[in-house]
N, C-alpha and C positions, 0 to 999 in steps of 0.2 A: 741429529733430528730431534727438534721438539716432540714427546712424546704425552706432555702432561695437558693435564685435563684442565681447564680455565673452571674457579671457584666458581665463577655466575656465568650464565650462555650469554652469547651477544644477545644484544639488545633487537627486539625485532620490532618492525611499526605498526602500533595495533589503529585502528577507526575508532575514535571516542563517539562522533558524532556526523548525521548525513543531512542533507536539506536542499533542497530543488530551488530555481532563480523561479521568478513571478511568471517569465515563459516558459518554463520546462526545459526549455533548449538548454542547462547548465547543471551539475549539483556538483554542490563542497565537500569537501570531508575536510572535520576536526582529525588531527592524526597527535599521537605518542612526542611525533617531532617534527609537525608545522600543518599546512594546509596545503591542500590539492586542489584542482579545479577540472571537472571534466565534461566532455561531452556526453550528454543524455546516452543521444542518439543511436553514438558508435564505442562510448568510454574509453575513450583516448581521449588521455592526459594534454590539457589547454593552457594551463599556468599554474606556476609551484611559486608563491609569493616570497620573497625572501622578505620574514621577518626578521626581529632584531635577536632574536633568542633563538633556537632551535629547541624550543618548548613545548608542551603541550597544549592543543587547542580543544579545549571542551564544548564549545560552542563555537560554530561556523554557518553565516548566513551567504549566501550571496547575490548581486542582485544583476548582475550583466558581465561581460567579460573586462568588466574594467575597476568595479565597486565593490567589495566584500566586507563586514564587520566577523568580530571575531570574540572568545575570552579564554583568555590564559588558564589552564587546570591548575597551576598552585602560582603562589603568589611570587614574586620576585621582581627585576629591579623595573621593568618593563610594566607591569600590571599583574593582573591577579583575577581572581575567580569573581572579584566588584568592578571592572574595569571593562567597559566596553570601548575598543577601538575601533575605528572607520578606518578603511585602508583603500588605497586608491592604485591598483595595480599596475596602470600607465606610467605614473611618477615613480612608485616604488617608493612609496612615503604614508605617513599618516596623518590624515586630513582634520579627526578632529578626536577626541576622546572622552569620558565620562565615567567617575568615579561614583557610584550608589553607596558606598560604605554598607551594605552586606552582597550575600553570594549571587548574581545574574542567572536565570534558569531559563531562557531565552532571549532570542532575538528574531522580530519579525523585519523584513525589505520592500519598499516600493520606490514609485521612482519619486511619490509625495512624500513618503513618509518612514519610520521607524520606530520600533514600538519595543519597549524593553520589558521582560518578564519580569517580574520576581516575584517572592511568596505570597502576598498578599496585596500586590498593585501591580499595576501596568502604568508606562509610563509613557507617554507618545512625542517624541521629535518632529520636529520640520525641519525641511532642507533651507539652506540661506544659501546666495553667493559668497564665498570668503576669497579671499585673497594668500594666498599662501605666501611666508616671511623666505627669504632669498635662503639654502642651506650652503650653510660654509663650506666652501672647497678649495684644496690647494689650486693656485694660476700655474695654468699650463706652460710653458715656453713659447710656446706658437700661439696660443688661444686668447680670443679679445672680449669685448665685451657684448660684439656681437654673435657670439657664436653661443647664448644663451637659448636653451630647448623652447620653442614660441608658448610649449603647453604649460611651463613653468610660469610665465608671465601674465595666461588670462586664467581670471576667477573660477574655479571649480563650484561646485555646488556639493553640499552635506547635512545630515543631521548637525542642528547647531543650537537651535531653539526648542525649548519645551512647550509644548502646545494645549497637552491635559496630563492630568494622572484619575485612573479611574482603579477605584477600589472593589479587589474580588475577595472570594473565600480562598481556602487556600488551596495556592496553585501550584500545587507538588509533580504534576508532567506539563508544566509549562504550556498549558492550551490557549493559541490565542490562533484567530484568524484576520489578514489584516489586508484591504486592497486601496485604491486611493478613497474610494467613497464608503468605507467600510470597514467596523472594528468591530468584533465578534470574540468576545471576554465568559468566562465563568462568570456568573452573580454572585451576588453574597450568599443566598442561601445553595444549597446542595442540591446538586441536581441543574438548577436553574443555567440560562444561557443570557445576559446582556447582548443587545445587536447596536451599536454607536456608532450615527448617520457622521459620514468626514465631509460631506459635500460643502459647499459653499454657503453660507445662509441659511444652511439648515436647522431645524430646533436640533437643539444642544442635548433634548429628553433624551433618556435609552430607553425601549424597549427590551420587554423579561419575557423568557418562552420558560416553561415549566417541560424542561425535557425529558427527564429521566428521575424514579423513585432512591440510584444509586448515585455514589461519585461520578464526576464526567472521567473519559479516559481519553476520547480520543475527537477531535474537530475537523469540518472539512469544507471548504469554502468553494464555489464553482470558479470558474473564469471569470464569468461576467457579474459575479457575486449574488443572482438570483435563487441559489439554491444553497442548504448549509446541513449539512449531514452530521451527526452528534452517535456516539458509544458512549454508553458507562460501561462500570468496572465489573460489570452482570459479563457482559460481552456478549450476549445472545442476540440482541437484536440492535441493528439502525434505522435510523428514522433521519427522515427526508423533512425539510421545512422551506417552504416561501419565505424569504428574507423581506419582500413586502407584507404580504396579507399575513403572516405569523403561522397559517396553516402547514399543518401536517400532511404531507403528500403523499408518503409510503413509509409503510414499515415493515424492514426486511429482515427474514429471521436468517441468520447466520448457523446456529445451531442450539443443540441445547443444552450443551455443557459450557461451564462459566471459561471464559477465555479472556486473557490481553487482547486487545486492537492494538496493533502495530500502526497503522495511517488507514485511510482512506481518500479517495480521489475521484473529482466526476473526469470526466470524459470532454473535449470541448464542447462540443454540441449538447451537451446535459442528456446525451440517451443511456449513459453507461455510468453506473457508482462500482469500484473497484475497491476491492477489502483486504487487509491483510492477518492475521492473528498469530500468537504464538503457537495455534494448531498444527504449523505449517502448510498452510490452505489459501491461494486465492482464490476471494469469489465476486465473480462480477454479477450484477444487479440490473435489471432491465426497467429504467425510469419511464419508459413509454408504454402505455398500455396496446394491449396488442391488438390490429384489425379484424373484427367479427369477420368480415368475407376472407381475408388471409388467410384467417384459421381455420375455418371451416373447409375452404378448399386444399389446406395442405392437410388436416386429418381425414380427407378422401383421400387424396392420393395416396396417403402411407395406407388406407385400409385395404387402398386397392391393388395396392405391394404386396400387402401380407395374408390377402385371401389366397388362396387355394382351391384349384378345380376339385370338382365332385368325385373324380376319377382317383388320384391322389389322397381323397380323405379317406374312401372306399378301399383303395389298396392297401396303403402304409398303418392305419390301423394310429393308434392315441401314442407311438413311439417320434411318428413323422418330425413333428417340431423337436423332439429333443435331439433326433439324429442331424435335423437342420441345423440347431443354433448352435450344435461342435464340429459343423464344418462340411456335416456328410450330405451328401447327393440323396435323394428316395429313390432316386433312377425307377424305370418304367422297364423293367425286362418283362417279365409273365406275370397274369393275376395269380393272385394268393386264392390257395383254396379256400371254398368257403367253410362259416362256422358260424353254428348258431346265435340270434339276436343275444337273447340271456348270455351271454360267455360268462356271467359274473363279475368281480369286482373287478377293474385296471385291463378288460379285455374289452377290442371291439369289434365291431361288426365287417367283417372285408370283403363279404359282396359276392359275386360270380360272375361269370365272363360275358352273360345275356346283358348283366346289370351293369357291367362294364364300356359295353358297347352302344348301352341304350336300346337295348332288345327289349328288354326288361324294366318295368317300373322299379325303384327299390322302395324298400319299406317305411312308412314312417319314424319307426324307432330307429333308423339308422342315418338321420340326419346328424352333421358334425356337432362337434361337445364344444360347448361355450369354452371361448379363451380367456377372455376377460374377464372373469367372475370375483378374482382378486383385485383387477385396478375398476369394476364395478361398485366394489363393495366397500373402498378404501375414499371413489367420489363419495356413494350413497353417507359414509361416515360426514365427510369434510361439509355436506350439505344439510347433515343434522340440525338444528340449534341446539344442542347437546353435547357437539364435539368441543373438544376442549380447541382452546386458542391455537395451542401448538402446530394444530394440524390446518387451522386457516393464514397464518402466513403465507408471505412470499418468500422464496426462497430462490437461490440463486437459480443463472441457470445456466451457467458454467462454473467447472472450477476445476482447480490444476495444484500439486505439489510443486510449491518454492521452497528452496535451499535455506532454512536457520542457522547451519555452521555445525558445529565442533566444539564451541568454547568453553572454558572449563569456567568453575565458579570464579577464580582468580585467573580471569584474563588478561589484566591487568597488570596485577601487581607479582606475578608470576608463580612461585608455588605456593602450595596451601598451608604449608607449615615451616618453620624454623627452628634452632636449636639454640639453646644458651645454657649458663651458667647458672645453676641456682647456689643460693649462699652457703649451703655446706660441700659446693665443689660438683656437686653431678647434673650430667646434663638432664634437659628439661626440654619437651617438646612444646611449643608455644602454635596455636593458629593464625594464622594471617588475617585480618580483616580484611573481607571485600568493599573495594574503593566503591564510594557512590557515585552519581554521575547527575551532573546537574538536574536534567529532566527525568531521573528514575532513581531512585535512593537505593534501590538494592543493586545499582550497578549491571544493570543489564545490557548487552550490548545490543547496538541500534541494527533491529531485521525490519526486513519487510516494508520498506518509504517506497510506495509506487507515484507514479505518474502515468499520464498516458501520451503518444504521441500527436499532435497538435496538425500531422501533414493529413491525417484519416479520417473519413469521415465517418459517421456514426452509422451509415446504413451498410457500409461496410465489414462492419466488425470496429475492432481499434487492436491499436498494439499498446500491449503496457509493459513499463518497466521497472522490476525492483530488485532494491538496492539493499544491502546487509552489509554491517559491519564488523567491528571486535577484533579478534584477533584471525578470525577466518572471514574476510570480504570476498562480497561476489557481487557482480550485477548479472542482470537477466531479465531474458526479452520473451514476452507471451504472444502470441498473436490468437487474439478472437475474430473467428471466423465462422462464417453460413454452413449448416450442414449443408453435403450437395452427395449426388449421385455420379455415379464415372461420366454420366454425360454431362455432368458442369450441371442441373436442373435443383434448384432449390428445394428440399424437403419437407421445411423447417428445423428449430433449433438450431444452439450456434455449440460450438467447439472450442475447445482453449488449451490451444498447444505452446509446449516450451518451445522455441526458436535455437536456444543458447543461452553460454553463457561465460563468463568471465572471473579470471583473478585480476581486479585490474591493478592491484598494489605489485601485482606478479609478472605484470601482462602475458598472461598469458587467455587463448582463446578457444573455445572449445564449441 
């Protein structure tokens, strides 16, 4: 029996990188040793492309269950961290490819177009028909020449042509948002957002929105491109923008401690912006302002939930609501004996059995004690012109803990330190450098890429789903739904509960 201990552990497969298809219906993962393809929906595994390397893939786009682009995390005979390949999953081949002579920090997919990162420019592809060259194979004994695959024979289509290169500041987490009528780039200056029209005959101009006083950190493009949601490196707040009229539509405060944005996503319908942060928090965002008669009639009914008979205020005394909200009953056995108005501080008034029955008028001073006087006094602040900003945001109005992982600084590249030889013979502890990763230099591994499901509709609620990488992956499914009562009757307010979740590199499901 082998009893020894192997020098290094087996190799495990970490998630360098995650990214959603233009539908949703799809996301990739860059992996340690290839690319993965899964459904949104259910994350079960769709296609495992056999590339030519079992290398690593630091950038993974995809654009349908057929087209995916990719980039090699170190260089070799294949390509390299400058090297963008198109790959075409039905043929099992690669369609076209593209050397930048330095490192690629993204890739964006449409079915127009393709738009490539790097530090300081973007570079935008169009698709062409090509024609793919016959690939040599050994002849069958039985096989003729018509027993060639028909898909091998007609023209595929691909990024082939360069169309523009538009010049940013620098673009160190690869922010780009890109749809067929639509390129949404960093500016030169800090802070700023370029928005550049793809459409047909369009002016060539770009529009500059002056977003944020910080670095940008995080982009986010609707469905229908009408809506563009922007973080900086602040991470306190997002802001909403018309992608025609340039206007600011909302600004939502997240919190107030500086935070990463992980992604952000509208909703199809644009009723719902969904957030993620390195908090461990998401928070969904309500882009529709809410119905004056709605609201009004649903804070009657909660009022008229939480009032209480006169009989009840009269017995239970100022304990009533605290025994309520840990669960307990006030129950109605016998009245409480009575006790003087004045009882002093924290006592109150509990009446007699005349005043019980309605025999009796009861006294003025013993009308029930304001409840509200803390969320009176907290609007009265917010309605000051003196409260500070903090407190007039919007803020979410749901939000739920998602999974960050477990991963250690060197997730990567395995432990934190090594040992060697120093030159008069003794050993020498040495640190590990944490590997960078194209779109984050300090190597952090990719949390938090939500999306939402596209079957639901917004008055509904929605379901969102995010996705986490590294060396501890998970997906996981939220559903936002209507506060309701046992009889199914709306209250207001919505809810945001976990559904589940997955190891889908493990598949396992939980």
């Amino acid at each position: 029996m082998n009893t020894r201990k192997p020098i290094q552990p087996a190799a495990t497969t970490n998630v360098l990188s995650i990214s959603y298809s233009t539908s949703g219906k799809r996301f990739i993962t860059g992996l340690s040793d290839g690319i993965r393809i899964f459904r949104t929906d259910n994350c079960l595994a769709t296609h495992e492309p056999t590339t030519p390397y079992e290398l690593g893939i630091s950038i993974a786009e995809v654009l349908d269950d057929r087209y995916c682009a990719y980039v090699y995390n170190h260089k070799n005979r294949s390509g390299g961290p400058n090297v963008v390949v198109f790959w075409d999953a039905l043929l099992d081949r690669e369609l076209s490819r593209f050397d930048f002579h330095e490192p690629v920090l993204g890739i964006r997919l449409t079915s127009k177009w393709m738009a490539v990162v790097l530090e300081e420019r973007t570079v935008l592809f169009q698709y062409q028909r090509i024609h793919l060259p016959r690939l040599p194979t050994p002849p069958a004994e039985d096989a003729g020449e018509e027993e060639r695959t028909p898909a091998e024979d007609q023209p595929v289509r691909a990024p082939n042509l360069v169309h523009s290169i538009y010049q940013t500041t620098a673009n160190t987490y690869a922010l780009a948002c890109l749809s067929n009528d639509l390129l949404v780039l960093p500016a030169k200056t800090l802070g700023q957002i370029q928005l550049i029209s793809l459409k047909t005959g369009a002016s060539s101009s770009k529009r500059v929105v002056k977003a944020h006083s910080h670095p940008l950190r995080c982009l986010a493009l609707s469905d229908d491109g009408s809506l563009l949601a922007t973080a900086s490196e602040q991470g306190t707040l997002n802001h909403v923008y018309n992608t025609t009229t340039l206007d600011q539509l909302a600004n939502f405060r997240r919190g107030v401690d500086q935070a990463i944005v992980h992604s952000m996503a509208f909703s199809p319908g644009n009723r719902w912006l969904a957030s993620t942060s390195d908090k461990g928090t998401l928070h969904i965002f309500d882009l529709r302002p809410p119905d004056a008669a709605e609201v009004a009639s649903m804070a009657k009914e909660r009022q008229h939930r939480k009032s209480r008979s006169y009989a009840e205020h009269r017995l239970s005394g100022p304990d009533y609501y605290k025994d309520s909200s840990s669960g307990m009953s006030a129950g109605r056995s016998s009245p409480a004996p009575s006790s003087a108005v004045g009882g002093g501080a924290g006592t109150g008034y509990q009446g007699s059995v005349q005043e019980y029955y309605g025999l009796r008028p009861p006294p003025v001073s013993a009308s029930p004690p304001a409840r509200d006087a803390a969320v009176s006094a907290m609007a009265t602040l917010k309605a000051s012109p003196f409260a500070p900003k903090v407190f007039k945001d919007i803020r979410s109005i749901a939000s739920a803990p998602f999974y960050t992982g477990e991963d250690t600084q060197h997730w990567q590249s395995g432990p934190p330190y090594s040992w060697t030889t120093a030159p008069n013979g003794t050993k020498k502890r040495i640190k590990n450098l944490v590997l960078p990763l194209p779109n984050d230099p300090a190597g952090r591994p990719s949390k938090g890429i939500i999306t939402f499901e596209r079957e639901v509709k917004d008055g509904d609620g929605a379901i969102v789903y995010v996705v986490g990488g590294g060396s501890d992956a998970r997906w996981e499914m939220f559903e936002l739904s209507p506060i309701t009562t046992a009889d199914g009757e709306r209250i207001g307010g919505w809810a945001l509960n976990n559904k589940g979740f997955r190891k889908y590199l493990k598949r396992q499901f939980v």
